[in-house]
N, C-alpha and C positions, 0 to 999 in steps of 0.2 A: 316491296318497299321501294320508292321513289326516290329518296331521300335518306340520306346516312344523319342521324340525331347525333348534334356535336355541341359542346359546350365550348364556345372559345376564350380563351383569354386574352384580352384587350387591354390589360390593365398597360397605362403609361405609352399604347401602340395610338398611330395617328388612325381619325375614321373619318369618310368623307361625308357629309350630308349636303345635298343641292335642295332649295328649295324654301318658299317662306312660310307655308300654312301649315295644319294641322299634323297633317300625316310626316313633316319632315321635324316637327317638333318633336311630335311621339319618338321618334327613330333619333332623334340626338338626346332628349330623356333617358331612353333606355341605354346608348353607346355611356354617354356621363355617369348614368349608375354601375355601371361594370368598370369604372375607373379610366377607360380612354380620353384623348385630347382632340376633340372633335372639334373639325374645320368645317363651318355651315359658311355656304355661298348664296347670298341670297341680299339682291339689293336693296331689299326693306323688309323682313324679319317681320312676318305679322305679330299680332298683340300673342300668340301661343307660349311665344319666345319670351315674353316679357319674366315672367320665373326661374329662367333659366340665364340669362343673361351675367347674373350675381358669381356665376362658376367662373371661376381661374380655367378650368381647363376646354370653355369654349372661344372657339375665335371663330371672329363674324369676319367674314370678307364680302364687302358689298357691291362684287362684281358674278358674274357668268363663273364656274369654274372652266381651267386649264388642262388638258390633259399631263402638264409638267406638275400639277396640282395635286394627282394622284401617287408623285414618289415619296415610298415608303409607307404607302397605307397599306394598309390590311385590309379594311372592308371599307365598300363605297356605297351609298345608297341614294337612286334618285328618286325626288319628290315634287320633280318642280311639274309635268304635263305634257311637258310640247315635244318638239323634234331634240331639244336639247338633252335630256334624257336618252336618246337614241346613241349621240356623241361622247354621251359619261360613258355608258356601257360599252363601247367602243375602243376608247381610251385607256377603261378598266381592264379589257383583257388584254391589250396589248402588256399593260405594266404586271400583270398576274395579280390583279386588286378583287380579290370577290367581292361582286357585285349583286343588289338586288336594286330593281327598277317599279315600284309600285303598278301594280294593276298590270304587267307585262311580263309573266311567267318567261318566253323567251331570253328575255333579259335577265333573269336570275340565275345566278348560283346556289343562291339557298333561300329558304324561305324562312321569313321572320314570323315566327308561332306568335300563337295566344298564349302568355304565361301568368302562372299563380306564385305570385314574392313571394316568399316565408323566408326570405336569404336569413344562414345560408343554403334552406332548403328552397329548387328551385323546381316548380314543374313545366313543361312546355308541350303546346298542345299543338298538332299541325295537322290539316287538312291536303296537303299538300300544293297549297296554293288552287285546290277546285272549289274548296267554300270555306273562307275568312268568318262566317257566319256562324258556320256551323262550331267550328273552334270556338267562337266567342265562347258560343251557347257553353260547350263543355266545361270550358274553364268558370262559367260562370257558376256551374253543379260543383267542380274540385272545390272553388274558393266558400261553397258551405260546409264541405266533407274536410277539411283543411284549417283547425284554428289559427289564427296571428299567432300563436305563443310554437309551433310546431319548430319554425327557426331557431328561436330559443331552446328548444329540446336537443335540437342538431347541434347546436353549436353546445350545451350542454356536457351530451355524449362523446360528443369531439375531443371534450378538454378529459375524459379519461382514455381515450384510446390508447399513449404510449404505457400506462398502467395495464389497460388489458392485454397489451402485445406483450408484453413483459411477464404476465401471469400463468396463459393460454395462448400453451404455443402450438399447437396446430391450429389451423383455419376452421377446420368443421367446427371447433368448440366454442370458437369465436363467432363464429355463426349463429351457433345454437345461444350462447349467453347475450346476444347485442337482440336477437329475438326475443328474449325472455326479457328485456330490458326494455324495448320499445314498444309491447306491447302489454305489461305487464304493471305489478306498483307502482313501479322506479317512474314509470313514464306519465300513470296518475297522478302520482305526488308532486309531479313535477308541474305539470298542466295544473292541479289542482294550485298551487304558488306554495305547495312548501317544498323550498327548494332545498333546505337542511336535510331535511327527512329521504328526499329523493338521492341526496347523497350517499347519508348513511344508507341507503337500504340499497345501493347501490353498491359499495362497497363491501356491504354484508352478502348479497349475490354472489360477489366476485369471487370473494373468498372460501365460500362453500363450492363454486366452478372449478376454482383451482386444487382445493384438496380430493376433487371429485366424490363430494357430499350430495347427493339431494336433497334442497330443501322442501319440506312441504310448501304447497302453493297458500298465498296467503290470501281469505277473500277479502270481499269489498261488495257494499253497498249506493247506488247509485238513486235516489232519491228524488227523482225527476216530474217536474211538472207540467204536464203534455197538454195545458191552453185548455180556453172550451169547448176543442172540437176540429176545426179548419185548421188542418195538418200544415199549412204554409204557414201558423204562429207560434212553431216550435224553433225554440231555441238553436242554436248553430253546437252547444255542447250537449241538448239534449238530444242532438241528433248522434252526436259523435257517441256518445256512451249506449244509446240504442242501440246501435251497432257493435257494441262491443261486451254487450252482457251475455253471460251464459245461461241463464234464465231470466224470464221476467213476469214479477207478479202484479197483474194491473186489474182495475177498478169495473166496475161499471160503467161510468161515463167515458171512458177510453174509447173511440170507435174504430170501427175499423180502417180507418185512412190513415189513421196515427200505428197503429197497433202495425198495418202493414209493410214500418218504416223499421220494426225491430230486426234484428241479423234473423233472417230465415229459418236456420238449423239452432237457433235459442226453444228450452224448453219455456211453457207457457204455462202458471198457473192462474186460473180464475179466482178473485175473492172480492167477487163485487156484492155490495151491500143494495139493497131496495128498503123504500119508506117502510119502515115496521118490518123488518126481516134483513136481517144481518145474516146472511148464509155464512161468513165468517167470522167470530168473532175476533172485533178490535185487538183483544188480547193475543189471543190465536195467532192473527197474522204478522205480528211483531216478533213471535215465536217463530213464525214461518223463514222470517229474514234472516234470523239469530242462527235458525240451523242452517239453510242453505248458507251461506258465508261461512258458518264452521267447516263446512265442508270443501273449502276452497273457492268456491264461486263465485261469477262478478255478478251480481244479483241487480237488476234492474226493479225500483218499486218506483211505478208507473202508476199517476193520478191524474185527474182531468183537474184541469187548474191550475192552482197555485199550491201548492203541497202546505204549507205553510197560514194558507188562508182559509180555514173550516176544513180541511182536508187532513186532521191531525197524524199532519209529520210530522210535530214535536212527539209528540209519544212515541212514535216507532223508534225516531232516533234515540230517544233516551233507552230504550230496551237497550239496540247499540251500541252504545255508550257504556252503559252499566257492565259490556262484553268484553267491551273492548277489541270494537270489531269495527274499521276503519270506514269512515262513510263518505258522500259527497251531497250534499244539494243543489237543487239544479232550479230555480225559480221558471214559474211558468206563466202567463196572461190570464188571470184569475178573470174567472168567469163575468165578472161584474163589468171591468172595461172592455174587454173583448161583445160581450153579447150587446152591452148598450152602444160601442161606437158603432157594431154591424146593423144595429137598429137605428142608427141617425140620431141619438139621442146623447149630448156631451154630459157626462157625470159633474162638471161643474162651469160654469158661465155667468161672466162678470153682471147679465141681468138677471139672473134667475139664481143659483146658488154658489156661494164662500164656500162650502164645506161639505165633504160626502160623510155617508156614516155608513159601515158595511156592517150586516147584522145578518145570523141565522135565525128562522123559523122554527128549529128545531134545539130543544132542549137534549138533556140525558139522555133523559126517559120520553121524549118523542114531543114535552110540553113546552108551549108557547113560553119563554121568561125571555121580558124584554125588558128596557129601561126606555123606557114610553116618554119620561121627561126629556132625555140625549132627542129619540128622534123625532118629537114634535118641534123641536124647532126651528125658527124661520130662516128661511134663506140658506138652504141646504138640500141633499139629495139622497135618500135614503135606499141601498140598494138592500135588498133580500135575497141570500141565499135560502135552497131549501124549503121555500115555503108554497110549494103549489097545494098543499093538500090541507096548508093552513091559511087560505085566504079568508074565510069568513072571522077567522078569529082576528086577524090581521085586520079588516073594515070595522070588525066591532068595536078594536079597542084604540084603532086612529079616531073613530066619529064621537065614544064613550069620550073620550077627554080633549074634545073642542075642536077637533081638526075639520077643516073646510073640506064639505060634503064632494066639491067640484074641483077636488086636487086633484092635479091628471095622475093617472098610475097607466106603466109598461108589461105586461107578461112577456117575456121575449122565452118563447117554446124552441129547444132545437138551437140557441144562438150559436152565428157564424157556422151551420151547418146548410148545405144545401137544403134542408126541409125548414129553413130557418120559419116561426111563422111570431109574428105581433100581435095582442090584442092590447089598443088602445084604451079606457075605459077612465072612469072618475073615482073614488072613495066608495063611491052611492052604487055604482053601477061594476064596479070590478066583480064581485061574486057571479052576479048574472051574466055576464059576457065570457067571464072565464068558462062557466058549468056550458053554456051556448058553443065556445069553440069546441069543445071536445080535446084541449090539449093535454098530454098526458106528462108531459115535461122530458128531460131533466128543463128548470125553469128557473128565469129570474127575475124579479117584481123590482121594476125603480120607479121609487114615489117622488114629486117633486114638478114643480113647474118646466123642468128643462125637456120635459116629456111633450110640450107644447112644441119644440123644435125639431120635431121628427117630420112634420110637414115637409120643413123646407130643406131637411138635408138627411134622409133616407135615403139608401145608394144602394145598399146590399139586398141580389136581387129585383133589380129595379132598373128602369132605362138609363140613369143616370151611374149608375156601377158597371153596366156593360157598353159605354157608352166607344170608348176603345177599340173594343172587337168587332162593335156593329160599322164602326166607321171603315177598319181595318177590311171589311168583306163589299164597304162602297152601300150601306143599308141605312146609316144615319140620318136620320131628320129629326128636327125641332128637338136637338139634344138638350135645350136649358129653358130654363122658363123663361117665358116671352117670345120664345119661337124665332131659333136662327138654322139655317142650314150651313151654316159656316163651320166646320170639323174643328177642334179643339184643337191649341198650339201648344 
């Protein structure tokens, strides 16, 4: 190790910043968020500075700094470029002022990390000043693994700390209860925003710690909606609970790029359903959550979508409920706008449709019931779930009661998946072109003029979606229509 990892306290201490662009901005941002009184030298303060200028505790001096300019700083940082930089550092160790000098390792004393706020929780990522880069990258994975709400847990658990010291008095216990706390109810309830509950059940832990009771584990349900597919459109909570179930029971449309994102050592049950064949029944598997949770477990029930939208999570949770068996939902990118944006096709636009209408193809009992007067009408966009294996019936009974033979309709097979595939087609011609691709789904059918705009703004899988990476490898040409070779700003 390079480097000793030091959290300093700067509150109310003076810090030096040289410099007027970006990087000396950053660097007096961060010293004003830890409460120091930052002295920037810098003869015209670019526009960066403009935000920051409203603080009491900066002062702009708008000359060269002084080496007498460094008495009583604590830290100095230069940002200005030139030979001057050379002089601060110079200056700084004569007065014992730690220094860091941008882009000049040499010149440092310490190096200023890549960090993830949650203040007061605080992480800091450091490469050691050989790849700034690569740190980003990291912090940029923490800051998904990391909700906003985590500081508020910290500061949370903070305000009972003299209660625990006071309760459990050896360290190990203390130990073992702030672990069963942070990882446990007290810290779902709390993330979940009941903060009441995360109290009391926090207080109720405490109490059984201190009488040295054990209590049994209590489970929990985590009701999570894992998108159509393309694991980069799951939620920031639905990743954090992934990670943290003890089992988890998922679907069929669940693929493996998502499913590979659950904790490792979690058990896995299968209970995916196919058109006409329910390998588990509905009932069944709401019984499945009921027992795993009695059993103490944090149960992940993992659905491709939206849980919520044809996906019936309300039944599961009502079984739940009736248990009184603590749950959460977790909303996911329901099939319908994820598959048609990655198709280039906008579910509503001010020339073509006011109003979407989301509807299954699938009844009970597997039978087509729609209300045919809701989605014939004009100026709207009608998405299908479920209906690959009801398309004939779907052409018959749009054409049976007056609908325009030449309304565009989408199959989007696979959406937002790398096998993503589109078949374009009309009212008259969808049957024939669907049976023609061979696609086997999972599928979604949007009926609707807006299907007309997939022409011109198709991206996914297409030169115009990898248009970035081709430029990126120096590959790019004629990236937009009308033919420019000019790389994208």
């Amino acid at each position: 190790m390079d480097h000793l990892p030091v959290f300093l306290d700067i509150k109310g201490k003076k810090v030096v910043v040289t410099g007027a662009g970006t990087i000396a901005a950053r660097r007096a941002e961060r010293a004003l968020s830890a409460g120091a009184i930052v002295h920037l030298f810098a003869s015209e303060p670019g526009s960066d500075f403009d935000a920051l200028k409203a603080s009491d505790s900066l002062i702009i001096h708008n000359r060269d700094c002084q080496p007498s300019d460094l008495e009583d700083a604590v830290v100095a940082w230069g940002c200005v470029g030139d030979k001057s930089d050379q002089a601060l550092a110079d200056a700084a160790r004569t007065s014992k002022t730690l220094i860091n000098v941008a882009d000049e390792p040499e010149n440092c004393d310490f190096i200023t990390p890549s960090i993830v706020d949650r203040d007061p929780l605080i992480v800091a990522v450091s490469t050691g000043g050989t790849s700034p880069i690569l740190a980003r990258t990291i912090r940029a994975r923490l800051e998904v693994m990391l909700p906003a709400t985590y500081g508020d847990l910290a500061r949370f658990a903070g305000g009972f700390r003299d209660k625990v010291m006071d309760k459990l008095k050896s360290g190990s216990s203390r130990l073992r209860f702030w672990e069963t706390v942070t990882t446990g109810p007290v810290a779902e309830l709390f993330l979940a925003g009941d903060i009441d509950g995360a109290s009391t059940q926090l207080k109720s832990e405490l109490e059984a710690a201190a009488s040295g009771k054990q209590r049994p584990r209590l489970g929990e349900v985590y009701l999570v909606g894992g998108g159509p597919g393309d694991p980069d459109l799951l939620t920031f909570r639905a990743l954090r609970l992934m990670q943290l179930a003890d089992v988890v029971v998922y679907d069929r449309l669940v693929g493996d790029g998502i499913l590979n994102m659950v904790r490792r050592d979690a058990e896995r049950i299968y209970v995916g359903k196919m058109p006409k064949n329910h390998a588990v029944p509905q009932e069944e598997i709401s019984q499945i959550l009921v027992r795993l949770a009695k059993q103490g477990k944090r149960v992940l029930r993992l659905k491709g979508g939206d849980p919520f939208i044809f996906g019936r999570g309300g039944e599961e949770i009502e079984a739940l409920a009736a248990e009184q068996i603590p749950f959460q939902v977790v909303p996911g990118i329901t099939a319908a706008s994820g598959c048609s944006s990655y198709a280039g096709i906008p579910l509503t636009h001010r020339d073509h449709a006011q109003a979407c209408v989301f509807t299954t193809a699938h009844g009970r009992d597997g039978v087509l019931d729609v209300d045919w007067d809701v989605l014939l009408r004009p100026n709207q966009t009608v998405a299908v779930y479920m209906g690959l294996s009801n398309t004939s019936h779907l052409c018959r009974g749009f054409l049976a009661r007056g609908a325009d033979p030449e309304l565009p309709v989408a199959v989007i097979d696979n959406g937002t998946r790398p096998n993503q595939k589109v078949v374009v087609a009309t009212l008259a011609t969808m049957c024939d072109k669907v049976e023609a691709s061979g696609i086997k789904g999972p599928a979604m059918i949007i009926i609707g003029t807006v299907v007309n705009l997939r022409d011109k703004l198709a991206w996914y899988n297409t030169k115009m979606g990898s248009m970035h990476s081709d430029y990126a490898s120096g590959e790019i040409k004629d990236w937009m229509p009308g033919g420019t070779d000019q790389p994208p700003t």
